[in-house]
C-alpha positions in Angstrom: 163.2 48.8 52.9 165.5 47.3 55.4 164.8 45.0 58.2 164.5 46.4 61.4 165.2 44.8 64.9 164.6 46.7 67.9 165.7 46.5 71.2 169.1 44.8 70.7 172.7 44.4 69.1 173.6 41.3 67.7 175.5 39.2 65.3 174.9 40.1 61.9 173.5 36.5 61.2 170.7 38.0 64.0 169.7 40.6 62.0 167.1 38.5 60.2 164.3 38.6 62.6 162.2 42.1 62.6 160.0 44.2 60.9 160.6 46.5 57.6 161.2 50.2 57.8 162.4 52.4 55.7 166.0 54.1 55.4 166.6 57.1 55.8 164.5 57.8 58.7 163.8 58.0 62.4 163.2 55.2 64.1 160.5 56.4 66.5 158.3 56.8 63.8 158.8 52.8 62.7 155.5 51.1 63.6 155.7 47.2 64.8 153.3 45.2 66.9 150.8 48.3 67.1 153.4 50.5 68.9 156.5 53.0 67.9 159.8 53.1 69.4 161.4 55.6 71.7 164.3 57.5 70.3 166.1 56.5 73.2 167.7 52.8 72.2 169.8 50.4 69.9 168.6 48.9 66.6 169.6 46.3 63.8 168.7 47.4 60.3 170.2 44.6 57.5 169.3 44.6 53.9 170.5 42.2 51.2 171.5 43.6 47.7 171.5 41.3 45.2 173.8 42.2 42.4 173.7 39.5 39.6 177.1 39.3 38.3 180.1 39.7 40.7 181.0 43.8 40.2 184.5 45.2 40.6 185.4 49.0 42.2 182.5 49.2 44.3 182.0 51.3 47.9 179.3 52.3 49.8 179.4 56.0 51.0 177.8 56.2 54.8 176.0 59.0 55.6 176.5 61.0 58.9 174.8 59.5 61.6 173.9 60.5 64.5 174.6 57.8 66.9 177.4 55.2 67.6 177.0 52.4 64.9 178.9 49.5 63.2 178.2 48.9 59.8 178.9 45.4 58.5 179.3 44.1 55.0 179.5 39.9 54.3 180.0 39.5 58.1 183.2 42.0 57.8 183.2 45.2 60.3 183.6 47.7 57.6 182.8 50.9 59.6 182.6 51.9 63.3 181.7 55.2 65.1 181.6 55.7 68.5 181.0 52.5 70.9 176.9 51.2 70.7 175.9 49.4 73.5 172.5 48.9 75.0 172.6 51.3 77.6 173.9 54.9 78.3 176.4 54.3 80.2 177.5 51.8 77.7 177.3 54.0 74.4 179.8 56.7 73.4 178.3 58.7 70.8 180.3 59.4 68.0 179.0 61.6 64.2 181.1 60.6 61.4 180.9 59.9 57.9 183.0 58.5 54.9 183.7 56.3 52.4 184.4 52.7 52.6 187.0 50.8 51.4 186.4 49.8 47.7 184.5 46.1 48.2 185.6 42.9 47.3 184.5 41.6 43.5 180.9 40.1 45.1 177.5 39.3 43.6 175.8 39.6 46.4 176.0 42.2 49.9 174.3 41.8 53.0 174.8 45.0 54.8 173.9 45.2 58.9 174.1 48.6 60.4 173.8 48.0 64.4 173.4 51.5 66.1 172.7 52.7 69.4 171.0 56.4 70.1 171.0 57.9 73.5 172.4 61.5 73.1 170.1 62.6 70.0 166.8 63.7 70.1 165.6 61.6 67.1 167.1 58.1 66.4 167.9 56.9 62.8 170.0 57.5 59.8 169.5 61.2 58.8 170.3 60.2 54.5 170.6 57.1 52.4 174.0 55.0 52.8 175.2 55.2 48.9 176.6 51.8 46.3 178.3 53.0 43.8 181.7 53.1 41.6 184.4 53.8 44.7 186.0 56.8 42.3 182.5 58.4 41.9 182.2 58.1 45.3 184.8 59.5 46.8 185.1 62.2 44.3 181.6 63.8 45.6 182.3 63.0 49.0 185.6 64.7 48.6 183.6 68.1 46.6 181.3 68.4 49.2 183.9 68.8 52.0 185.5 71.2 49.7 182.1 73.0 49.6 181.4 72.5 53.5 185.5 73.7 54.0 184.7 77.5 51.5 181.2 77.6 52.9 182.9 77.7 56.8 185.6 80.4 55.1 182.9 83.1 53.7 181.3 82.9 57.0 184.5 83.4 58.7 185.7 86.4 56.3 181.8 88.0 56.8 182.3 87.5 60.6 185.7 89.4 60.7 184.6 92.0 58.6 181.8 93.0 60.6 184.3 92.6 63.4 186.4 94.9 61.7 183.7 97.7 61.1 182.7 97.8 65.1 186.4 98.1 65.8 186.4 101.3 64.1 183.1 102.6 65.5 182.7 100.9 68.8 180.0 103.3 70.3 177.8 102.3 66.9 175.9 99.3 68.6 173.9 99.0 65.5 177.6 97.5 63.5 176.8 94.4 65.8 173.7 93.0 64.6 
């Protein structure tokens, strides 16, 4: 579980104070003080990762996520999407997702993920952010664009095939659906 600060963006040395929720998941459904939390808002989650010995070709894979964020690691700004700020007016919502630059040699991460949600319906990560060897990584990251990329062209080749058939028989209304 991660720590979870409501209500604010701060430093990453902030991040400390706050309850425990678990990640993935939305954080209107996080309980603290008797209460949940709108959808509507900006949130600190931070966890520290202990790894015992200092590990070489690591990288963290970040999920999609739905609202403007800024991920750090150590301190460092490692990923940023979108602006979070703690209003509307002040957030520009932005959905991407990647993998990171392969991590300093380090035996121990504190990651910080400050987001801010006022354009979704739900608030939160949507999957878990990923550790792992930066080659393994990026490999599946890179196969499932490649399966996102022939899943969009078989729709596309179904789409103008159907296309096609009305063409030929444009009175048929039944070639449509």
């Amino acid at each position: 579980e991660w720590t979870f600060r409501w209500g604010s963006l701060g430093s990453p040395a902030d991040a400390d104070a706050g309850v425990f929720a678990p990640m993935p998941g939305r954080w209107d459904q996080v309980e603290a003080g008797g209460r949940t939390h709108p959808a509507m808002g900006a949130v600190t989650y931070r966890l520290v990762v202990e790894l015992g010995s200092p590990r070489e070709h690591l990288a963290l894979r970040l999920p999609p996520i739905s609202a403007a964020h800024r991920f750090f690691v150590n301190g460092q700004l490692l990923s940023e999407a979108g602006i979070p700020g703690p209003t509307r007016e002040a957030t520009v919502a932005r959905l991407h997702a990647h993998v990171t630059e392969t991590l300093p040699p380090v035996s121990r991460l504190e990651l910080v993920l400050e987001m801010a949600n006022f354009h979704d319906l739900h608030g939160g990560p949507w999957t878990d952010i990923t550790l792992g060897d930066d080659f393994t990584l990026r490999s599946a990251f890179e196969r499932d664009a490649l399966r996102d990329g022939c899943l969009a062209a078989a729709l596309a080749v179904i789409a103008l095939y159907h296309l096609a058939l009305w063409l030929q028989r444009t009175k048929e209304r039944s070639l449509l659906y």
